[in-house]
C-alpha positions as CSV (number, residue, x, y, z in Angstrom):
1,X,-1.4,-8.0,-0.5
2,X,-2.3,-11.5,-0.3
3,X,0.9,-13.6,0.9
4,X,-1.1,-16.6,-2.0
5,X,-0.7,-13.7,-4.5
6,X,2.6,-12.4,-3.7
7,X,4.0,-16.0,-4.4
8,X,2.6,-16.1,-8.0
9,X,5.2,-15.9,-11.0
10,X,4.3,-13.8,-13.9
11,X,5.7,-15.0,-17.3
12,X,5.0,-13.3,-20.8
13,X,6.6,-15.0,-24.2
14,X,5.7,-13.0,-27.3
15,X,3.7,-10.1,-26.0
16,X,4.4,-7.3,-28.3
17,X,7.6,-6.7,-28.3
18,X,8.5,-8.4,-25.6
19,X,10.1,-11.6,-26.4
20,X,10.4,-13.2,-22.6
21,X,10.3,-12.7,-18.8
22,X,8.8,-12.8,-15.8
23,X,8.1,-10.7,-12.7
24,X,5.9,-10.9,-9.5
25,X,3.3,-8.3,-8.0
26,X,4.5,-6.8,-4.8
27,X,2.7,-4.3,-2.5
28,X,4.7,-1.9,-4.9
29,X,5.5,-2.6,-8.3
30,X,7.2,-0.3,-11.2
31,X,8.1,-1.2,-14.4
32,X,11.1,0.6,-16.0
33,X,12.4,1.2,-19.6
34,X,12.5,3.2,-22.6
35,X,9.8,3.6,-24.4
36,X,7.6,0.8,-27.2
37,X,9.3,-1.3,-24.8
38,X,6.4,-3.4,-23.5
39,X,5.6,-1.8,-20.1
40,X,2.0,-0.8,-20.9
41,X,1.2,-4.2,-22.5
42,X,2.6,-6.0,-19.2
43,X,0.0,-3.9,-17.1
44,X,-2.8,-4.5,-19.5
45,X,-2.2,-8.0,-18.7
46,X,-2.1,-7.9,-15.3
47,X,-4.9,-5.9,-15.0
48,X,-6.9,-8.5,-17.1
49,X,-5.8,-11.5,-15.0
50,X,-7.1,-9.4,-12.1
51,X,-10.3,-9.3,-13.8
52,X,-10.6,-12.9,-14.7
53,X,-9.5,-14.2,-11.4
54,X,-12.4,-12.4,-10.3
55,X,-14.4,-13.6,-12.6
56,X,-13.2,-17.2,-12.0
57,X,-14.2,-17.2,-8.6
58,X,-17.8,-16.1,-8.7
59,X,-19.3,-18.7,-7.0
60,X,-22.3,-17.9,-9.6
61,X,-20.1,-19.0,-12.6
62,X,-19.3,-21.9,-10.8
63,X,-23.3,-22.8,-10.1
64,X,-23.5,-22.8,-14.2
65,X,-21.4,-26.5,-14.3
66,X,-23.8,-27.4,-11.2
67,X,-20.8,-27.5,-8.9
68,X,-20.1,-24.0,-6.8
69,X,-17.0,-25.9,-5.7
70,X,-15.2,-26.6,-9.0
71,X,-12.2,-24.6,-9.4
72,X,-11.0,-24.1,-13.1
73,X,-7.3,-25.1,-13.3
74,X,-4.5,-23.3,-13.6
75,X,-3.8,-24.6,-17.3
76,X,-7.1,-23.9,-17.9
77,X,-7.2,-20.6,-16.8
78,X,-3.7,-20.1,-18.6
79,X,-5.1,-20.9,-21.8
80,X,-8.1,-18.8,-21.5
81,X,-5.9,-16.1,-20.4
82,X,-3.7,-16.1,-23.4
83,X,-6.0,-16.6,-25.7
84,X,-7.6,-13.8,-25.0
85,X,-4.9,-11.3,-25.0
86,X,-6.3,-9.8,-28.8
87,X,-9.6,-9.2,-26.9
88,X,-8.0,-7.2,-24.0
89,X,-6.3,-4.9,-26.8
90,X,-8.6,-4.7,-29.0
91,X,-6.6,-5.8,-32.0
92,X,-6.7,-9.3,-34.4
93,X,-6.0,-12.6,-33.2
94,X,-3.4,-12.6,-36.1
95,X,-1.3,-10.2,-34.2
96,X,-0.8,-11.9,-31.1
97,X,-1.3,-15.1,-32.4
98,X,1.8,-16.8,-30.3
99,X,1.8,-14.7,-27.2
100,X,0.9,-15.6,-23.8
101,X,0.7,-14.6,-20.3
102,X,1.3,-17.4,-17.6
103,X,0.9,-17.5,-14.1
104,X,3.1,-19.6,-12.2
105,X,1.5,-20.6,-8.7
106,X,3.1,-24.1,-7.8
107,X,0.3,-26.0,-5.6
108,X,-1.9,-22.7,-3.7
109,X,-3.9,-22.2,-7.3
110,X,-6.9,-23.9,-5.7
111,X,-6.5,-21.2,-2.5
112,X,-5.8,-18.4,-4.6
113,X,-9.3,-18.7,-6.7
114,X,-11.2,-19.3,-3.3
115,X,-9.7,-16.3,-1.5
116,X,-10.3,-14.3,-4.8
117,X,-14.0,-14.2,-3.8
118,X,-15.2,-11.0,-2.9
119,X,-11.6,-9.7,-3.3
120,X,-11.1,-6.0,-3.7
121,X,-11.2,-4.6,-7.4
122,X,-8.8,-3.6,-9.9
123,X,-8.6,-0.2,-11.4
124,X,-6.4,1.6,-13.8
125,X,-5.5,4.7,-14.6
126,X,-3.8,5.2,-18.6
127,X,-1.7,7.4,-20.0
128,X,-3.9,8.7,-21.9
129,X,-6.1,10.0,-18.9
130,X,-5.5,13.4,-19.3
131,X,-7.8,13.8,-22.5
132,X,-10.3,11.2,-21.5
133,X,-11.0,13.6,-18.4
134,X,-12.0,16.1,-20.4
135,X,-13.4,14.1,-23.7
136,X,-15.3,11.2,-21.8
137,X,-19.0,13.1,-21.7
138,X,-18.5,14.3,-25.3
139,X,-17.7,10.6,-26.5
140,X,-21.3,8.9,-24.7
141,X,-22.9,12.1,-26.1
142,X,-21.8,11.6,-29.4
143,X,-22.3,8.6,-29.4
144,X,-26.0,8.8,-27.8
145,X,-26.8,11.5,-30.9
146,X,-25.4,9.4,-33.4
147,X,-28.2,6.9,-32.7
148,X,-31.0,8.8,-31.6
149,X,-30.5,10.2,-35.5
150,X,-30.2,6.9,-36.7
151,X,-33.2,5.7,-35.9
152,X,-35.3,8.5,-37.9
153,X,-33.3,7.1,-40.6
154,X,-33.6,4.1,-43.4
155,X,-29.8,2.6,-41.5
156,X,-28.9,-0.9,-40.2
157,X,-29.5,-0.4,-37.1
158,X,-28.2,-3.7,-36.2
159,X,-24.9,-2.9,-38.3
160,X,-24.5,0.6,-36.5
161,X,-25.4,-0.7,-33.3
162,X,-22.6,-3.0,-33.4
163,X,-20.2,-0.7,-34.9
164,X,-21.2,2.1,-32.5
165,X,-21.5,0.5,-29.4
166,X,-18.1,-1.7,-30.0
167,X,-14.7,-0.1,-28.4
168,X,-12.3,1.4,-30.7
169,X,-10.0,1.1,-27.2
170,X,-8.0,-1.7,-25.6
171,X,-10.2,-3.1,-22.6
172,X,-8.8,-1.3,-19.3
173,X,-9.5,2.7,-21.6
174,X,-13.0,1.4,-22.2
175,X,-13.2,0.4,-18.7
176,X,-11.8,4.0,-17.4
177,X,-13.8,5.9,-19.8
178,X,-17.0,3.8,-18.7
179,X,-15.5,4.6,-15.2
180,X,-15.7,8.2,-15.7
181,X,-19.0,8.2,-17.1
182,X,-20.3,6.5,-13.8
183,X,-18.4,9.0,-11.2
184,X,-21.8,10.7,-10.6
185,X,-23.7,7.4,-9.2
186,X,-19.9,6.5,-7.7
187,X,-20.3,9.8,-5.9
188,X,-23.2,8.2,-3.8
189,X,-21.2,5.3,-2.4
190,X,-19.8,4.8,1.2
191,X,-16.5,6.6,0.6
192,X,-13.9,3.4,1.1
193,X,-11.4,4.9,3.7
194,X,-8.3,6.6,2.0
195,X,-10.5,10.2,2.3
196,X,-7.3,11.4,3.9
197,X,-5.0,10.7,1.2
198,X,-7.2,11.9,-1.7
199,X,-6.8,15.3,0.7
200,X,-3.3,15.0,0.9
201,X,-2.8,14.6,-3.1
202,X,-5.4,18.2,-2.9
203,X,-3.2,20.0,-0.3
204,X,0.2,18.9,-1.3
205,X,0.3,18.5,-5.0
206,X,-3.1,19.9,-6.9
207,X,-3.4,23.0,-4.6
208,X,-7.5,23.3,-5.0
209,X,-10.5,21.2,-4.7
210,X,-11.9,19.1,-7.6
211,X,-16.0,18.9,-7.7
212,X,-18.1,16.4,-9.9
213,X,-21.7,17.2,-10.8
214,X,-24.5,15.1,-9.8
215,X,-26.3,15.4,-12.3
216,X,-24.3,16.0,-15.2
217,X,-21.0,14.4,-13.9
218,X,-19.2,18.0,-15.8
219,X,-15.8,18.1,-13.3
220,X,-14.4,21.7,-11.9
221,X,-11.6,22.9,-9.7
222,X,-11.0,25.5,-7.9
223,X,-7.8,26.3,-6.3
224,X,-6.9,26.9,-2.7
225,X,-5.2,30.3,-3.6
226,X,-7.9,32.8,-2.8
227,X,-7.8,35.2,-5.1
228,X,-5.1,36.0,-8.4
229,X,-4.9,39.5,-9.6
230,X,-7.4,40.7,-7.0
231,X,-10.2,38.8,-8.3
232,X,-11.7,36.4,-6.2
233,X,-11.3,32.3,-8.0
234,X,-14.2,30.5,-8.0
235,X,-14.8,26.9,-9.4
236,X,-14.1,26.7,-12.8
237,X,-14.0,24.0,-15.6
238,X,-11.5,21.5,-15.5
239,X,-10.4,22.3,-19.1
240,X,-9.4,25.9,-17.2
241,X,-6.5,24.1,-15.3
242,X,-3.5,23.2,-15.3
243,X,-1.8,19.8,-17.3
244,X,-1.0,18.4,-14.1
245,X,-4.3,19.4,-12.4
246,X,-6.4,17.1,-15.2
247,X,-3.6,14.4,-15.2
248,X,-4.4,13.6,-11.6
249,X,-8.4,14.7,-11.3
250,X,-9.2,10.3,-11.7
251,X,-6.5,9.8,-8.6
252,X,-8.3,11.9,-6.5
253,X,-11.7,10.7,-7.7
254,X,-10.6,6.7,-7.1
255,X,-9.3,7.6,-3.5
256,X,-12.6,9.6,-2.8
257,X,-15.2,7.8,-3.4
258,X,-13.3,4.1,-4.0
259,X,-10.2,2.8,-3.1
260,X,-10.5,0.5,-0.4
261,X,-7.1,-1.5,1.4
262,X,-6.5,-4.4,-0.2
263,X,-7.6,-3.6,-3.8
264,X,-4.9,-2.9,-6.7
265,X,-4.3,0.3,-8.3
266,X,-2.2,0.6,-11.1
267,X,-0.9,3.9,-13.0
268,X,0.6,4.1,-16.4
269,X,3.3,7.1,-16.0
270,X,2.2,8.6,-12.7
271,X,5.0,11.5,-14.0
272,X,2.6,12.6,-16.6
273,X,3.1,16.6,-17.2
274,X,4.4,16.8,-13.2
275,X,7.2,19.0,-12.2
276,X,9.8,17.2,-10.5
277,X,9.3,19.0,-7.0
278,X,6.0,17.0,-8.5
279,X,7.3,13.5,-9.1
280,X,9.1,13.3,-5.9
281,X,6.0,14.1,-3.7
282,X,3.9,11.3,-6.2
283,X,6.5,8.8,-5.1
284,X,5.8,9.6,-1.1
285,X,2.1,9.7,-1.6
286,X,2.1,6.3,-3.6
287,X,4.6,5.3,-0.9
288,X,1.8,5.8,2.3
289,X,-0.9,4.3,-0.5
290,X,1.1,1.2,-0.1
291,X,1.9,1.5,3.8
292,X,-2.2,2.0,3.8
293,X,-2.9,-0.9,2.2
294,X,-3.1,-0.5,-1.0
295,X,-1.8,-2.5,-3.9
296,X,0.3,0.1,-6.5
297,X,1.4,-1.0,-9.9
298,X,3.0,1.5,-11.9
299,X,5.0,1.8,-15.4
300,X,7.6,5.1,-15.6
301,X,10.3,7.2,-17.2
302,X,10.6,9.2,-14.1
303,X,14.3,9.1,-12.6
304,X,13.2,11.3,-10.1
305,X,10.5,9.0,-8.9
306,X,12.2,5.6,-8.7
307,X,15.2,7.7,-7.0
308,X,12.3,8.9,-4.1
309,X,11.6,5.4,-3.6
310,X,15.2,4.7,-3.1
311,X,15.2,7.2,-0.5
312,X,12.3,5.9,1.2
313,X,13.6,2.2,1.2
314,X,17.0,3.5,2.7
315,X,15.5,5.2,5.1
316,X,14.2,1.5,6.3
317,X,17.7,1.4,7.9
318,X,16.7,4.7,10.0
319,X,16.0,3.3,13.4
320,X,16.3,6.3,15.6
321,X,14.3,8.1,12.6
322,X,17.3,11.7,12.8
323,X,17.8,11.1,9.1
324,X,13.8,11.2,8.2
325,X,13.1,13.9,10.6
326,X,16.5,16.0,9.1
327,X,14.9,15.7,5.3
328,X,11.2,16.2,6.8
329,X,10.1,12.5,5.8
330,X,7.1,10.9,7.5
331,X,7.3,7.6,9.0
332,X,4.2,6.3,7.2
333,X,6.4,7.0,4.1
334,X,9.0,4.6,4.9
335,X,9.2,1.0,2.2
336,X,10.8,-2.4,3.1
337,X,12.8,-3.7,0.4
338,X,10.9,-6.7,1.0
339,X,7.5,-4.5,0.1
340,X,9.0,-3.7,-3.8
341,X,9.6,-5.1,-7.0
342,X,11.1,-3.0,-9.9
343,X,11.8,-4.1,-13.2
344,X,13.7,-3.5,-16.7
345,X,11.9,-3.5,-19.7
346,X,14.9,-3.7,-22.3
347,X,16.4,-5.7,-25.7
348,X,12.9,-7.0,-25.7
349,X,13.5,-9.3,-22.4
350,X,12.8,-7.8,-18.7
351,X,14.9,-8.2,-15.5
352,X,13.9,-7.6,-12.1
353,X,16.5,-4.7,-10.5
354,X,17.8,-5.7,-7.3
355,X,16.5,-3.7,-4.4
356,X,18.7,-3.6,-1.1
357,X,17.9,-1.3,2.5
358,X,21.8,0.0,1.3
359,X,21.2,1.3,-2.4
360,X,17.3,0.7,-2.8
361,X,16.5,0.5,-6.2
362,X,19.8,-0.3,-8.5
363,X,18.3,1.3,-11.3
364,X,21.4,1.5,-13.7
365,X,18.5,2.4,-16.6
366,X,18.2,6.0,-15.4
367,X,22.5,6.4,-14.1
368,X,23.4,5.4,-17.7
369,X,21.4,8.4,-19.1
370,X,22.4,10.8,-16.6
371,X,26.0,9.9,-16.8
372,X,25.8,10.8,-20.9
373,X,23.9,13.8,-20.7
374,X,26.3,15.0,-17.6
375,X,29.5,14.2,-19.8
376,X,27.9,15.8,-23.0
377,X,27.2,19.0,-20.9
378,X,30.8,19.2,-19.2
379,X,32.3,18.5,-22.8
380,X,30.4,20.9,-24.7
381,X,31.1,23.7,-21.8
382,X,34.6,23.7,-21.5
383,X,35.2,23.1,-25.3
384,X,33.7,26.2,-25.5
385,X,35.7,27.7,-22.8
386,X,38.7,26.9,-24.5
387,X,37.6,28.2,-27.6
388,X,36.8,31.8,-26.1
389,X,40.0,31.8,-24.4
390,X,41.6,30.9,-27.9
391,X,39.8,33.4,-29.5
392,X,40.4,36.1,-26.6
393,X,44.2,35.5,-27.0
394,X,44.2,36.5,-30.8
């Protein structure tokens, strides 16, 4: 990451639920906390700023005032930024009528829009990916058939057009459905150097090889495993697989034919329907993503996640490397503190956890749970003990 953009401040005031706080992107980012508690709406938000820094910079924008080098302010962009916020989730201005999303960037703003030029792009992957791979052809179809019959028909067109055309979805599920819908012209791009890793998530996670149609973009798999009750697999349609074969399909696709160092990815619940043998190899592929050069942002539930990054920042401390080799880690693996950011999304504020080479990520969010449920358990089991020994003495 940028160092400009790793010294920019992040404040929210409104959003949602969230009443206040602030954070900063790091090479690794991961917001924690139960759930409606505001993590999704943070990472639509930084998503969008991504996309209107971008914007911003275009030198061709900047042509249109007759001046390529006029940089918009910062309070400018600020208030462009937060009013917008109804736009980017798709909802009425009434709703989000007081909230905002601030950046904080002390005296670099000026540097930060110039170096944003030609800057890698931002993509993101939502929850609610696992249907939209498998619903995102029948949607433009649909939607294709709805006016091809309209216009043999006394209808508005103008009216349905509008009503048709216009996204039911906050902006970053428009932009992943439109995403999807492009994968076939995507497919005929320069791959963008992270092949290797979009093998690794095949070998060590999906177990099989995803293909996308040309043509007709329709997606299949086909796993690895030669043949299941003497019959021979063969590629079959992604709706065939697995949960947690669809739920990672658009990973492999973005670091196919797309990802590039530099650019950001974020991930809402990368956990989604994963075993936790699952989660923890997620967390050391997302872990080399970052050590490659990419920019991770993620939102989670997963314990078992944030407590394989703690692993992987302790192991910092490692130096003649017995302990990685001992627990069969890789050395591209390995985070600096320095590298993540975590954060708590709770009582409608969020706190940054502190991260140290000693205890990495001081997630007390995930200990608190696991403490309950392991003195429930142990109460429950030995009341019941005690009971069948009563009961055995009478």
């Amino acid at each position: 990451m940028d160092d400009l953009l790793k010294d920019l401040r992040f404040e929210i005031r409104n959003l949602g639920i969230i009443r206040g706080g602030e954070f900063t992107q790091k090479p690794l980012t991961i917001f924690c906390g139960p759930n409606n508690s505001g993590k999704t709406w943070t990472m639509y938000s930084l998503y969008y700023f991504h996309i209107l820094l971008s914007k911003f910079a275009d030198p061709e924008r900047r042509r249109e005032n007759r001046n390529p080098r006029t940089i918009v302010s910062l309070e400018k962009f600020n208030e462009h930024m937060s009013a917008n916020l109804p736009d980017l989730f798709n909802t009425s201005s009434g709703k989000l009528g007081n909230a905002t999303f601030q950046i904080k960037a002390d005296n670099n703003w000026q540097q930060i829009v110039e170096k944003a030029v030609g800057a890698p792009h931002v993509f993101l992957m939502p929850a609610e990916r696992s249907g939209l791979h498998l619903f995102f052809r029948e949607l433009s179809t649909r939607r294709t058939a709805l006016l091809h019959h309209a216009s043999k028909e006394k209808i508005n067109i103008t009216e349905l057009l509008r009503d048709v055309i216009h996204s039911r979805y906050a902006l970053p599920i428009a932009h992943y459905i439109n995403w999807l819908n492009d994968m076939p012209e995507r497919q005929k791009l320069k791959p963008g150097g992270l092949h290797d890793y979009a093998e690794l998530l095949k070998r060590k996670l999906v177990g099989g090889a995803y293909r996308v149609d040309s043509r007709s973009g329709t997606v299949e798999f086909k796993p690895y495993q030669p043949k299941r009750n003497g019959i021979k697999t063969n590629f079959m349609g992604l709706h065939m697989t697995s949960s947690m074969v669809k739920s990672l399909f658009g990973l492999w696709f973005y670091l196919e034919n797309q990802a590039t160092r530099g650019s950001v990815l974020m991930i809402d619940e990368p956990e989604l329907n994963i075993h936790p043998v699952n989660q923890r190899e997620i967390a050391r592929l997302l872990a080399r993503l970052v050590n490659a050069g990419l920019n991770i942002v993620i939102s989670t539930h997963s314990d078992y996640i944030v407590r394989e990054f703690n692993s992987l920042i302790m192991l910092s401390r490692d130096k003649d490397q017995k302990l990685q080799k001992r627990h069969k880690y890789n050395q591209e693996e390995i985070l600096r503190p320095e590298q993540v950011g975590a954060y708590l999304y709770s009582d409608q504020e969020i706190t940054s956890f502190e991260i140290t080479p000693e205890d990495g990520i001081y997630a007390t969010t995930f200990d608190e749970v696991i403490s309950d449920i392991n003195t429930t358990n142990d109460d429950i089991y030995y009341s019941l003990q005690e009971q069948g020994d009563i009961q055995g003495d009478d």
